[in-house]
DRENDRENTI-768841 format. One record per residue: x, y, z of N, C-alpha, C in turn; residue in three letters. Coordinates in steps of 0.05 Angstrom, whole numbers, always signed. Atoms other than C-alpha are relative to their C-alpha. Layout:
! residues N
    npx    npy    npz   capx   capy   capz    cpx    cpy    cpz   r
      X      Y      Z      X      Y      Z      X      Y      Z ALA
...
! end
This chain:
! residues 148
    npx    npy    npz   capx   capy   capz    cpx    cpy    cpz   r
     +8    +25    -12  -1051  +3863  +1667     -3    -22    -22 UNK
    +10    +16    +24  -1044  +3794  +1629    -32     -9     +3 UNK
    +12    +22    +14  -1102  +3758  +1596     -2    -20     +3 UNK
     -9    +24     -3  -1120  +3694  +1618    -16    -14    -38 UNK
    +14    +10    +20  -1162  +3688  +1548    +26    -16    -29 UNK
    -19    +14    +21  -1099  +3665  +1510    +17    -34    +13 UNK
    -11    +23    -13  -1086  +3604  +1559    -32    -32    -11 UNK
    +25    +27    +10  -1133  +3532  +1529    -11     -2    +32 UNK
    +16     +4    -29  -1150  +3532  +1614     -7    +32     +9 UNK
     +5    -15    -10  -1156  +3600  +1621    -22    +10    +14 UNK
    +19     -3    -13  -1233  +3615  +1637     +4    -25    +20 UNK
     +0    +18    -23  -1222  +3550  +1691     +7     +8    +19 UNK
    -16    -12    -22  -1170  +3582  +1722    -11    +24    +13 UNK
    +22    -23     -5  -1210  +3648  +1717    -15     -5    +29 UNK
    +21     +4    -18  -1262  +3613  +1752     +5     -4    +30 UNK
    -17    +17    -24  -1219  +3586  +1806    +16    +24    +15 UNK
    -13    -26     -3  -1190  +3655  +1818    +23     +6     -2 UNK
    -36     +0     -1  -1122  +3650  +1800     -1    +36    -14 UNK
    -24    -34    +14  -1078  +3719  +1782    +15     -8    -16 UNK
    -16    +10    +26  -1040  +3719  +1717    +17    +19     -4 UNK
    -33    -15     +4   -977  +3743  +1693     +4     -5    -31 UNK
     -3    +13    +28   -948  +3743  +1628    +37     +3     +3 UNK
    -21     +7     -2   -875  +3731  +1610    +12     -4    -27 UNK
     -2     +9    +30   -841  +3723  +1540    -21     +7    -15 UNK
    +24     -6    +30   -906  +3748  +1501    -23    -16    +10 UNK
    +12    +27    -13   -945  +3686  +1541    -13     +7    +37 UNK
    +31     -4    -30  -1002  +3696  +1603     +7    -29    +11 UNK
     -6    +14    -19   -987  +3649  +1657    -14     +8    +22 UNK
    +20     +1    -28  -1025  +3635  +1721    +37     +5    +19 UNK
    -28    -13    -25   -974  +3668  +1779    -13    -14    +19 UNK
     +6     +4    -24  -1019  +3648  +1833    -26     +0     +2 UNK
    +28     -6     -9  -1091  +3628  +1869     +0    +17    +19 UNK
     +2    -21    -21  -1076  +3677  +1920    +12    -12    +32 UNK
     -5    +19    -17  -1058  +3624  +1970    +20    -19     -3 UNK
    -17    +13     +5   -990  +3599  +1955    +15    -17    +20 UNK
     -5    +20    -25   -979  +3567  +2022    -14    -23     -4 UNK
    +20    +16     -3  -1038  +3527  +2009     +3    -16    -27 UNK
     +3    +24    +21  -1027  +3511  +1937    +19    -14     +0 UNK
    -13    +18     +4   -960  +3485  +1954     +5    -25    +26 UNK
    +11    +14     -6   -986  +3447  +2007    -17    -22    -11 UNK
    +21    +14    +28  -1039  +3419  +1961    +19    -28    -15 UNK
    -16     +9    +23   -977  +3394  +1909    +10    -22    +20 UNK
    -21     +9     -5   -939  +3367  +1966    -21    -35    +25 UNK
    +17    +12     -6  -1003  +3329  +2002    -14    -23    -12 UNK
    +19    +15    +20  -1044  +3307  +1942    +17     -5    -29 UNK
     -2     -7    +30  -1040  +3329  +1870     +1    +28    -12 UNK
     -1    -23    +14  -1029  +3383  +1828     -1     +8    -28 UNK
     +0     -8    +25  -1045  +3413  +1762    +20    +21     -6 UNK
    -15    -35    +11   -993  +3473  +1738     +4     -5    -27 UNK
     +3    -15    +18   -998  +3505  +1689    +27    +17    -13 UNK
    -31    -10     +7   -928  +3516  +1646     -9    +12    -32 UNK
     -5     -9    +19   -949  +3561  +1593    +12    +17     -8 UNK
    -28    -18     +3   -885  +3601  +1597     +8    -22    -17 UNK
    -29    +19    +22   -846  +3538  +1567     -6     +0    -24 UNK
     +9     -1    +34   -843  +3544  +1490     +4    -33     +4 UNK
     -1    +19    +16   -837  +3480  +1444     +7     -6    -28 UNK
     -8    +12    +25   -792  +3470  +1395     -4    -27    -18 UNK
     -1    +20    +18   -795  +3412  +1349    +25     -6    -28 UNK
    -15     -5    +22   -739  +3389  +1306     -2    -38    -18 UNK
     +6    +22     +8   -757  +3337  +1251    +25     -5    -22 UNK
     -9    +17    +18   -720  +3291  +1195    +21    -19     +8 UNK
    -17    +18     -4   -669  +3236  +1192    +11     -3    +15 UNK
    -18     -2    -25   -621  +3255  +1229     -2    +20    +17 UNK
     -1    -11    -21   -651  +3289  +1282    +11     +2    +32 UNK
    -13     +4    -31   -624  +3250  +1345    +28     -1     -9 UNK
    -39     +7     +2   -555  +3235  +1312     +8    +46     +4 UNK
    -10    -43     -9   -550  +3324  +1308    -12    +11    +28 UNK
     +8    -13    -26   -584  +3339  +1379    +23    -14    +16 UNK
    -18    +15    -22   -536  +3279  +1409    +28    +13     -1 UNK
    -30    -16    -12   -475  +3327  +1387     +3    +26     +8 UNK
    +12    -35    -11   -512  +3393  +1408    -10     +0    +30 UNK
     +1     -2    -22   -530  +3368  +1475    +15     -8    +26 UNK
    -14    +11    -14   -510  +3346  +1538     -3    -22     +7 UNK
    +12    +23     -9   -553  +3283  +1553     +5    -11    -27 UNK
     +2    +28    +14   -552  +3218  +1514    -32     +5    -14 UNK
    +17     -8     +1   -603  +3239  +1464     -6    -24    -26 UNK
     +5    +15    +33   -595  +3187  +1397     -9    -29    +16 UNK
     +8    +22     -4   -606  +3124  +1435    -33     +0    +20 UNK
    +21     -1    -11   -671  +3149  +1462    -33     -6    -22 UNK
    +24    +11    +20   -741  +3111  +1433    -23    +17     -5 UNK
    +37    -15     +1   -810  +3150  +1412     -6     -9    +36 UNK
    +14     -4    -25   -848  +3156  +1483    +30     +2    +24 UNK
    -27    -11    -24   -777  +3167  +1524     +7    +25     -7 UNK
     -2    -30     +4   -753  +3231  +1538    +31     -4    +24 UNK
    -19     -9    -16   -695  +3263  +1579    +11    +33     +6 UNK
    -11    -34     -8   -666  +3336  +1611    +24     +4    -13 UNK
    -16    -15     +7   -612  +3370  +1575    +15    +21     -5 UNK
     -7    -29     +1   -574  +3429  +1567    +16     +1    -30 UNK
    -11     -8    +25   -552  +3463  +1504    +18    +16    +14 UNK
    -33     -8    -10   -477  +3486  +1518    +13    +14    -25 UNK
    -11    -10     +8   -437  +3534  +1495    +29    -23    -14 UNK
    -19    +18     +4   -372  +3501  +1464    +25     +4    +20 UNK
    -13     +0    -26   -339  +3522  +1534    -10     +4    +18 UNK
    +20    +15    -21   -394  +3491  +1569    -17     +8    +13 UNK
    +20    -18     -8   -434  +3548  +1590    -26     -4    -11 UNK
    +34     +4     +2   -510  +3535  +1594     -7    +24    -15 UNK
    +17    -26    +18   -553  +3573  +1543    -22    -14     +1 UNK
    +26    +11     -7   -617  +3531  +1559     +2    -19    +17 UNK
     -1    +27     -8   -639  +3481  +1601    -27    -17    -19 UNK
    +21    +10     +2   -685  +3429  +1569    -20    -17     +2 UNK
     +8    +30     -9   -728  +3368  +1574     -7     -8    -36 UNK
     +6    +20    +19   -725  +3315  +1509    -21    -20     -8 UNK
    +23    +19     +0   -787  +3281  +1487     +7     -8    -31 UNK
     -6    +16    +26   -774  +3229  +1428    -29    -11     -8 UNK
    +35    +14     +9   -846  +3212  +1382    +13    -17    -22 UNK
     +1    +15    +23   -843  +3174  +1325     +9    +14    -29 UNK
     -8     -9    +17   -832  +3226  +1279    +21    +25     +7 UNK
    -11    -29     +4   -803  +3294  +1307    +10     -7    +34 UNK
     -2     +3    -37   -769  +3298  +1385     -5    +31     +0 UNK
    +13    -20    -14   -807  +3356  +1417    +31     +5    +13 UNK
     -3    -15    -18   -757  +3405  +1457     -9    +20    +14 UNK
    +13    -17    -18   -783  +3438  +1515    +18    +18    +13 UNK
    -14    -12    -16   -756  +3496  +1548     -5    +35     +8 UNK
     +5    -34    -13   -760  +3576  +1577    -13     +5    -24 UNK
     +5    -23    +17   -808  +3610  +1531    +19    +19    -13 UNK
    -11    -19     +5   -764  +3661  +1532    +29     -6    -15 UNK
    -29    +11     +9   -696  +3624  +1507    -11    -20    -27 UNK
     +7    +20    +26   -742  +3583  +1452    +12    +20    -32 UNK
     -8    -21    +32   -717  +3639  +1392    +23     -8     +3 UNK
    -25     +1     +0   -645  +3634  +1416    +21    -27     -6 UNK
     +0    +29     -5   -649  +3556  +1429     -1     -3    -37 UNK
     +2    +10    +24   -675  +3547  +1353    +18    +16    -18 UNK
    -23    -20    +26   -625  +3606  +1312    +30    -19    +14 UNK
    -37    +13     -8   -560  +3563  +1355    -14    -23    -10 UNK
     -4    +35    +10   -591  +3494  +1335     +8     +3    -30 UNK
     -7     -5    +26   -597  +3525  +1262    +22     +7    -13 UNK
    -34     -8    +16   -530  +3557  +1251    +21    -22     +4 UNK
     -2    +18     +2   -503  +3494  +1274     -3    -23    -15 UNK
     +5    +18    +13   -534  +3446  +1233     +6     -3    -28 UNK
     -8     -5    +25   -506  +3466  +1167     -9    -22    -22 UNK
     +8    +15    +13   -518  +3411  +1119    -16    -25     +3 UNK
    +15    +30     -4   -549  +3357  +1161    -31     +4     -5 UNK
    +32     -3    +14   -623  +3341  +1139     -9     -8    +21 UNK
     +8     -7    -27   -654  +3372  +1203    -17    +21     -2 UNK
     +4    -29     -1   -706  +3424  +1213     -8     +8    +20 UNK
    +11    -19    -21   -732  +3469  +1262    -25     +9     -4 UNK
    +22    -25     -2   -797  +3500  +1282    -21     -5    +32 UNK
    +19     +2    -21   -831  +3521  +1341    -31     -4     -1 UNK
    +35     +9     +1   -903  +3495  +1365    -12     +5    +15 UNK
    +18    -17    -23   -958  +3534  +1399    -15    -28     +7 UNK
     +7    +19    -10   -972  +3476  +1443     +3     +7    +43 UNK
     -7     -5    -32   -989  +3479  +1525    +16    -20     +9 UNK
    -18    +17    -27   -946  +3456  +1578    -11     -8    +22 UNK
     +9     -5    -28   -978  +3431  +1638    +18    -26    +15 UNK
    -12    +23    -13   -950  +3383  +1692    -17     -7    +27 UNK
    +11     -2    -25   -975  +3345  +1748    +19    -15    +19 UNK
    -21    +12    -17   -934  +3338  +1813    -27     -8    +23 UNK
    +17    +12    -24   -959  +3314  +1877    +19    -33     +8 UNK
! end
């Protein structure tokens, strides 16, 4: 059984009675028990979820957006700090090997995506990038989102 003690909300959720799961190495809330109701809830009001399956890569220096804009599929170099966008990292005969979402800061653009595809996602950006002055590293950072 996962652990909710490795989640920054975990005792909340605890409290609240959610069931947890884990996935990639990573404890995730599966459910309050009432998934009729919580997606009622989302689709009524508001919602908190809880995405700590998605890893978080980070890739910083110079030319970070000019090397993601020829590694992805979205329009990624003309995007400013606080904009972001969805992407997919492609095979070079166009087959999906992640999907992602693009967040541009000031210094580094965050990629988000499957926990479980974040190792595979950062060894294809790296063997790729051969001499451009680019790096990689993932960031133990939560994911949450609110829909509603």
């Amino acid at each position: 059984m996962a652990s909710q003690s490795s989640l920054p909300l975990g005792g909340t959720h605890a409290a609240l009675g959610a069931l947890f799961a884990e996935a990639a190495g990573r404890t995730y809330v599966r459910s309050y028990g009432d998934t009729a109701g919580e997606y009622r809830a989302a689709r009524e009001a508001a919602a908190l979820v809880d995405l700590s399956e998605r890893g978080v890569l980070e890739a910083s220096g110079a030319s970070r957006q000019s090397f993601l804009q020829g590694m992805l599929s979205n329009e990624v170099a003309a995007l400013r700090p606080g904009q972001g966008c969805r992407a997919a990292l492609l095979t070079p005969k166009g087959a999906v090997q992640a999907l992602l979402r693009v967040l541009v800061d000031e210094t580094v653009v965050a990629l988000e995506t499957d926990g479980e595809r974040l190792a595979h996602v950062q060894h294809t950006l790296e063997r790729h990038r051969v001499a451009a002055p680019v790096r990689f590293a993932p960031r133990e950072l939560s994911v949450v989102a609110v829909v509603g």
